[in-house]
C-alpha positions in Angstrom: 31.4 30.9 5.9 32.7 27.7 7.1 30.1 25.4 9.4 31.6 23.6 12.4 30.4 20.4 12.4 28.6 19.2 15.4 30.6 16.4 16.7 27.8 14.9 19.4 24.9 14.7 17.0 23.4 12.2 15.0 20.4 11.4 12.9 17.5 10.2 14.7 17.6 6.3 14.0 13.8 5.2 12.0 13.0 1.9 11.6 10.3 0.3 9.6 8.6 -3.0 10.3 6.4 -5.0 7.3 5.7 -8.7 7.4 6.9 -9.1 3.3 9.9 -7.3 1.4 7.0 -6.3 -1.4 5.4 -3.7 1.1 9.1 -2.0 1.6 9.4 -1.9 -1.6 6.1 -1.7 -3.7 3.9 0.2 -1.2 6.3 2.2 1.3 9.2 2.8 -1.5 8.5 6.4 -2.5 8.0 7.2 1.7 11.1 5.4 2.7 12.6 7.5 0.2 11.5 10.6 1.4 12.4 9.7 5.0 15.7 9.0 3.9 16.1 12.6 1.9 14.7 14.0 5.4 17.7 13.2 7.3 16.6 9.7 9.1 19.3 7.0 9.5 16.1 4.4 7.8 16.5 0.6 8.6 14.1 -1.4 7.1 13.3 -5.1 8.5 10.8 -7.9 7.0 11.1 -11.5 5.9 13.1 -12.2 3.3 12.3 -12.4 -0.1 13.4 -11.6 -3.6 12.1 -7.9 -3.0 15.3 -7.0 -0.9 18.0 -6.3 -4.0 14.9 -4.1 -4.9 14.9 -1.9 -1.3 19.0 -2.0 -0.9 19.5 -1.0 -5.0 17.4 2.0 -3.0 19.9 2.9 -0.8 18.2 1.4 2.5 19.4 -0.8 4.6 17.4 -3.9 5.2 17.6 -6.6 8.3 15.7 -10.1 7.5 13.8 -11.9 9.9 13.6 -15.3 8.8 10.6 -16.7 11.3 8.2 -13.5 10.4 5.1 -14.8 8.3 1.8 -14.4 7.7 0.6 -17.5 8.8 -0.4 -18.1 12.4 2.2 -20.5 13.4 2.6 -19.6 17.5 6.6 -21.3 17.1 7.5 -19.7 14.3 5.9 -16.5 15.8 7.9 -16.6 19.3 11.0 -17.2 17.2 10.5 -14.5 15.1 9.6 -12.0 18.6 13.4 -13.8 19.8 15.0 -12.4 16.1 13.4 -8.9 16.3 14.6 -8.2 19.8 17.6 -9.1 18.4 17.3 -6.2 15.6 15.9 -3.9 18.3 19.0 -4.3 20.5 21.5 -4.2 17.4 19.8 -0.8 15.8 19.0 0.9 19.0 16.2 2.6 17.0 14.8 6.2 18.1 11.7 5.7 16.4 9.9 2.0 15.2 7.1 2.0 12.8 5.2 -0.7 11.9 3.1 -1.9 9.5 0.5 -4.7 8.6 -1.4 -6.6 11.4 1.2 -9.2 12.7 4.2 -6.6 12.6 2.0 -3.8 14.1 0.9 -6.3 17.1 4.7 -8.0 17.9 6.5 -4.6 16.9 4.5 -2.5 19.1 4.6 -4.6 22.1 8.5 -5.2 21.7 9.9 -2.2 21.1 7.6 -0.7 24.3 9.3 -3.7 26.2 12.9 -2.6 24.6 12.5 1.2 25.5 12.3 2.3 22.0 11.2 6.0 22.5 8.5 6.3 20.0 6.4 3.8 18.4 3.9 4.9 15.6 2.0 2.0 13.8 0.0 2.4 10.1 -3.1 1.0 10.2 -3.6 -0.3 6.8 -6.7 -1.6 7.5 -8.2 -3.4 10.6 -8.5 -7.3 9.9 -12.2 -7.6 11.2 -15.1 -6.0 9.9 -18.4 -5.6 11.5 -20.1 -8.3 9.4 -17.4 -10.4 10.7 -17.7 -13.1 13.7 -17.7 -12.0 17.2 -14.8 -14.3 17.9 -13.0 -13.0 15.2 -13.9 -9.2 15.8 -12.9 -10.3 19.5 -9.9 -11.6 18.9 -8.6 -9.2 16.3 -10.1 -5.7 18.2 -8.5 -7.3 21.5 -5.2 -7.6 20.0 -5.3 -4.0 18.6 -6.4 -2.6 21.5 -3.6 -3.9 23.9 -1.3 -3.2 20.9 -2.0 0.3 20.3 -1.8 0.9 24.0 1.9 0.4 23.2 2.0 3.1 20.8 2.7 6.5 20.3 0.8 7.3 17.3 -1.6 5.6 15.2 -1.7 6.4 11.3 -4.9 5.6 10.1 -5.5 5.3 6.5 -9.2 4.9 6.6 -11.5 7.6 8.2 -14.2 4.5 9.2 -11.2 3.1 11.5 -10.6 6.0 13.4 -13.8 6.2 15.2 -13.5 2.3 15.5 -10.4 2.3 17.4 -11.9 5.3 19.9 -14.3 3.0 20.8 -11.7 0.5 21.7 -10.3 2.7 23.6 -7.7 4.0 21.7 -6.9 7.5 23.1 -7.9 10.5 20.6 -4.7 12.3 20.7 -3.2 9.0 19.6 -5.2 8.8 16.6 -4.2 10.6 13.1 -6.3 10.1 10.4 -3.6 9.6 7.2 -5.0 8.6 4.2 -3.6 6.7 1.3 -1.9 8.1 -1.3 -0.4 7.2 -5.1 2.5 8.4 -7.7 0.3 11.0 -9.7 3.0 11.6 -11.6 3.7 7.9 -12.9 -0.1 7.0 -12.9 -1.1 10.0 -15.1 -3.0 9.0 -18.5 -0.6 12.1 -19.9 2.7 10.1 -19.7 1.3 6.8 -21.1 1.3 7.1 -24.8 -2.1 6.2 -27.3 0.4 3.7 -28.8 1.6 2.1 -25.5 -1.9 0.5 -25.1 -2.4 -0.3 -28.4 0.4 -2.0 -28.5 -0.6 -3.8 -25.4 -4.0 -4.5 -27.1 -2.2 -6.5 -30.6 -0.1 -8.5 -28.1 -2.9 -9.8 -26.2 -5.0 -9.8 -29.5 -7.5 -7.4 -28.8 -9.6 -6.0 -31.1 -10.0 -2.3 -31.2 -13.5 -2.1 -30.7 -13.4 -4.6 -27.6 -14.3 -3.5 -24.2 -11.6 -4.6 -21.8 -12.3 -5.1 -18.1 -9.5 -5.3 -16.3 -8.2 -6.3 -12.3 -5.2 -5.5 -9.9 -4.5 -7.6 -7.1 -3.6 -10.8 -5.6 -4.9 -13.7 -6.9 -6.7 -14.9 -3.5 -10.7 -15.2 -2.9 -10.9 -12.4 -0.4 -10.3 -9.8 -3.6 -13.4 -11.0 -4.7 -12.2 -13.1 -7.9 -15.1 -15.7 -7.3 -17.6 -13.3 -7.8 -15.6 -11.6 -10.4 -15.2 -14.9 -12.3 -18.9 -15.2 -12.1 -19.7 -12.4 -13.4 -17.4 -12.7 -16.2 -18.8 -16.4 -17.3 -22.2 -14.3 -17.0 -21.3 -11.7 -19.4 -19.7 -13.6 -22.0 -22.9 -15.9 -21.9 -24.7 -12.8 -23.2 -22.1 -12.7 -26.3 -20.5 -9.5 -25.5 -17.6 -8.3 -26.9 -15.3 -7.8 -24.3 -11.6 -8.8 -23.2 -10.7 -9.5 -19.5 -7.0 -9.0 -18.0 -5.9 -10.2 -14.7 -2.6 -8.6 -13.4 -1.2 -9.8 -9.6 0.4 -12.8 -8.7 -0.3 -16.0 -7.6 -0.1 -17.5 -3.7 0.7 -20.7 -4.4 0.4 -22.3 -1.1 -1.6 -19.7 0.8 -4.9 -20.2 2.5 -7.8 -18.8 0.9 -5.7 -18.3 -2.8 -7.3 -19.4 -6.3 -6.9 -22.4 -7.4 -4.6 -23.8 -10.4 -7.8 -25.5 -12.0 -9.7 -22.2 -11.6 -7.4 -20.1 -13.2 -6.7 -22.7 -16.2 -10.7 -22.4 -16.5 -10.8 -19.3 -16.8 -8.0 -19.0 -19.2 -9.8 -21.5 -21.2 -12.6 -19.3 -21.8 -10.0 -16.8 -22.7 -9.2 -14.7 -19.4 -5.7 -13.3 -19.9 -3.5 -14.3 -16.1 -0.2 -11.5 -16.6 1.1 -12.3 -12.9 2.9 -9.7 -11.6 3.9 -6.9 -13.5 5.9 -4.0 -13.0 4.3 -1.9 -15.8 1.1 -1.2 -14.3 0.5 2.7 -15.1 0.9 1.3 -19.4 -1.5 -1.6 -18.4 -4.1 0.2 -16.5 -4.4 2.7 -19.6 -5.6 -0.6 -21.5 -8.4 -0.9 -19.6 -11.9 0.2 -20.0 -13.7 -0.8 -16.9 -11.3 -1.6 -13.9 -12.9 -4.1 -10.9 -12.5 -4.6 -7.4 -15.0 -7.0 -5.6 -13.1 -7.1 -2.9 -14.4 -8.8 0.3 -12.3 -6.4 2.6 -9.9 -3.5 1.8 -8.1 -1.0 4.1 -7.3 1.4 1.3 -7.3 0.2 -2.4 -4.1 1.2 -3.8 -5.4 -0.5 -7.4 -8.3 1.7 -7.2 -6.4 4.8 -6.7 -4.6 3.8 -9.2 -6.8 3.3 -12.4 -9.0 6.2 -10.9 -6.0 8.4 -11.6 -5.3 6.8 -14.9 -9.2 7.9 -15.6 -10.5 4.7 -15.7 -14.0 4.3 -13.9 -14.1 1.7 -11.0 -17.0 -0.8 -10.1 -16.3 -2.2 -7.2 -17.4 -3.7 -3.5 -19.9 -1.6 -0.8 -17.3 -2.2 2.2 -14.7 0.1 3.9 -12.0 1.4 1.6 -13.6 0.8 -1.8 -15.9 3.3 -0.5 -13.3 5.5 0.1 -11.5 5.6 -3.3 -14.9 5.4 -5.6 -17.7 7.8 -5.0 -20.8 5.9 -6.3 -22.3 7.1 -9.5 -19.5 9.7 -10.0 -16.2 7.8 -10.5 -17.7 4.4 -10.7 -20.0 2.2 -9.3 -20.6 0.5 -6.0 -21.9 -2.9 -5.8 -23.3 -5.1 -3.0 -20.2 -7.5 -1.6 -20.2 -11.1 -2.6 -23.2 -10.6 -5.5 -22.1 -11.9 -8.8 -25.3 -10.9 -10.5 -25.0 -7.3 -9.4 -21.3 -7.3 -10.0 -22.3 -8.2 -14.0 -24.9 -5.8 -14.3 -22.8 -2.6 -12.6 -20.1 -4.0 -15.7 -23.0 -4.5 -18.1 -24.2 -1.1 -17.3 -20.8 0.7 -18.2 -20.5 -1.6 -21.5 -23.7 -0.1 -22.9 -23.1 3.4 -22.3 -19.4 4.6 -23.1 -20.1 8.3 -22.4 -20.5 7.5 -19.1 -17.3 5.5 -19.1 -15.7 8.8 -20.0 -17.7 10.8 -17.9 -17.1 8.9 -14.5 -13.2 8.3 -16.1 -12.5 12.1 -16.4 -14.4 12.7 -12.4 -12.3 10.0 -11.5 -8.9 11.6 -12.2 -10.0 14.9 -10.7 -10.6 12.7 -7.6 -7.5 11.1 -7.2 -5.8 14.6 -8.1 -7.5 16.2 -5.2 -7.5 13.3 -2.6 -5.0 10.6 -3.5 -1.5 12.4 -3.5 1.4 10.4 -1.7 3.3 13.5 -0.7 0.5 14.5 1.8 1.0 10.9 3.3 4.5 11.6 3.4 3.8 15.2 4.9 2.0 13.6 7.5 4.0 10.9 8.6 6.6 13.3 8.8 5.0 15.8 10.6 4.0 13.5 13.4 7.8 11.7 13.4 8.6 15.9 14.3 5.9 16.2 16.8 6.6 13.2 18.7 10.5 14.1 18.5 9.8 16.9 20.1 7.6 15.3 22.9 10.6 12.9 23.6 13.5 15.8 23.4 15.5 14.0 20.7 17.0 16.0 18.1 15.4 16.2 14.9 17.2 15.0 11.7 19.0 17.0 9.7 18.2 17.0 5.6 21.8 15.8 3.8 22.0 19.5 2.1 22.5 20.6 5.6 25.0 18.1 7.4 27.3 18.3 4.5 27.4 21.8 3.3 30.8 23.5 3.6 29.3 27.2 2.5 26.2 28.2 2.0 25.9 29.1 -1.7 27.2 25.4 -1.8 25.1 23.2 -4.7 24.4 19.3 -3.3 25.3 17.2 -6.0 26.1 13.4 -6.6 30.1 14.1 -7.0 30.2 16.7 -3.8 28.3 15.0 -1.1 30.8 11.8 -0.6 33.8 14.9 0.0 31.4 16.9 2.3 29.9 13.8 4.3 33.7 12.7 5.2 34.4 16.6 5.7 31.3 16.3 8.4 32.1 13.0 10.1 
């Protein structure tokens, strides 16, 4: 049976909004994926940066926007709302999705302006906490609020935000509550190897018998690498026989990022700085004790991460960490910006190695139950149908479908170029 292709229809055009390359391609890879596989005609847009090879070697089109930053600069800012109307107007995007605060605020309020028919925005993690000034909670609730009034969905990733941005004002139907999610597959302490780590532990000259305590992240203060540092000094004062690794790069540069003479310290006392690494499911099964004193999270991907390689997690009292750990199961929760309880909640878990294992094992079954990226992806995509719907646009069809000629007809890499041009 032959399928007539249908002539007027098209894929519904997605586009996805980050400040950096490194979220497309780091954090949002596997879901752009997926979208992709689901039939969306995906365009993906963020500064530039060496990340892009990365997201186009993926298959997905990517769109720079040289002006977009981080840093509050108000020029390069309106520049950089001039270069992403000019995307808008070029893509003609059915849906825009942003991500990250500076994106979420300019990308919502632009693509209303340009008519895009559905915006949906991630919320990775409001930038103000309550502990936080009342002209910053002012200024960054204000902007979220007049933001999300632009929207047409709001993914929230942290159950604690969704009640916060009701109170703003946020309308309920608005908000979905979407968790955060990992590669269970690739950070499984089944498909690292014994060897892998020991090998890991000779090239860092570990000894077998040495505890290692281990953190993920950027090197900046707000992850808490003060207090960590601290609390390191404090524990090998006491002579214990531990190693510490640091994996995450630097931000030369950057407001509020570690110093040069800090991090030469702290080698000097033996620290071990990797920068960034791309093997960090075969580094993560080195550790023993993984750390996050972070000062504010939105969801901890690290976290999720070494709780589903079994490794038991101290880290920060604050939205997000307390999401991931569950205190006294998986790990231990310590009061923010507290060096001395920081070393002891470490101390503790150096002492007592059955409990290591204990809160190691809990803390795989955890991430198996709650931390799975496909229900992220199941979500997203199940509001991208919804709100379709709402706007009566066409939902995508899957490649299998467009292209198949019969319907016994097998995809594969060699048939679908011959049924795409077949279709078209």
């Amino acid at each position: 049976m032959r399928v007539v292709p249908d002539t007027n229809y098209r894929n519904p055009r997605l586009l996805h909004l980050t400040t950096t390359a490194i979220s497309l391609d780091w954090l949002l890879g596997p879901q752009l994926d997926a979208f992709a596989a689901a039939g969306y005609d995906l365009t993906t847009v963020s500064a530039p940066g060496p990340h892009v090879d990365a997201i186009v070697e993926r298959g997905h089109r990517h769109i720079a926007i040289p002006s977009l930053s981080r840093s509050m600069d108000l020029c390069s800012d309106r520049n950089a709302w001039s270069e992403l109307r000019a995307v808008f107007e070029q893509v003609r995007p059915d849906i825009v999705h942003t991500h990250n605060p500076k994106p979420g605020v300019l990308g919502r309020m632009l693509a209303r302006r340009c008519q895009v028919p559905i915006v949906v925005n991630t919320v990775h993690g409001l930038f103000a906490q309550p502990t936080d000034s009342v002209a910053k909670r002012a200024a960054v609730y204000g902007a979220e609020r007049l933001a999300a009034a632009c929207s047409h969905g709001e993914l929230v990733q942290n159950v604690e935000d969704v009640e916060l941005l009701r109170s703003l004002g946020v309308p309920a139907e608005r908000v979905h509550l979407l968790g955060n999610g990992i590669d269970l597959d690739r950070f499984s302490p089944s498909t690292i190897k014994t060897r892998m780590a020991r090998a890991h532990r000779r090239k860092l000259g570990i000894g077998p018998g040495t505890t290692v305590i281990g953190m993920v992240g950027r090197l900046v203060w707000e992850k808490g690498y003060r207090e960590f540092f601290d609390a390191v000094e404090q524990l090998l004062d006491e002579g214990l026989d531990i190693a510490v690794v640091v994996v995450g790069p630097t931000e030369p540069g950057k407001t509020g990022a570690v110093d040069q003479a800090t991090i030469d310290a702290m080698s000097a006392l033996g620290v071990h700085f990797l920068g960034s690494r791309t093997d960090v499911d075969a580094l993560l099964a080195l550790f023993d004790i993984f750390v996050l004193p972070s000062h504010r999270e939105g969801f901890p991907r690290s976290a999720m991460e070494a709780s589903a390689m079994g490794v038991p997690v101290v880290s920060t009292d604050v939205r997000g960490c307390r999401q991931v750990v569950a205190h006294g199961t998986t790990g231990v929760l310590v009061e923010p910006q507290s060096p001395r309880a920081l070393a002891a909640a470490i101390r503790t878990l150096i002492d007592d190695p059955a409990m290591r294992c204990s809160m190691g094992r809990a803390a795989r079954l955890r991430a198996a139950a709650e931390f799975d990226q496909r229900r992220v992806i199941a979500r997203t995509l199940g509001l991208y149908r919804s709100l379709l719907r709402d706007a009566g646009i066409a939902q995508p069809r899957p490649a299998m479908e467009r292209y198949t000629d019969s319907i016994d007809l097998v995809a594969t890499a060699a048939s679908k170029p011959t049924a795409d041009a077949a279709a078209a």
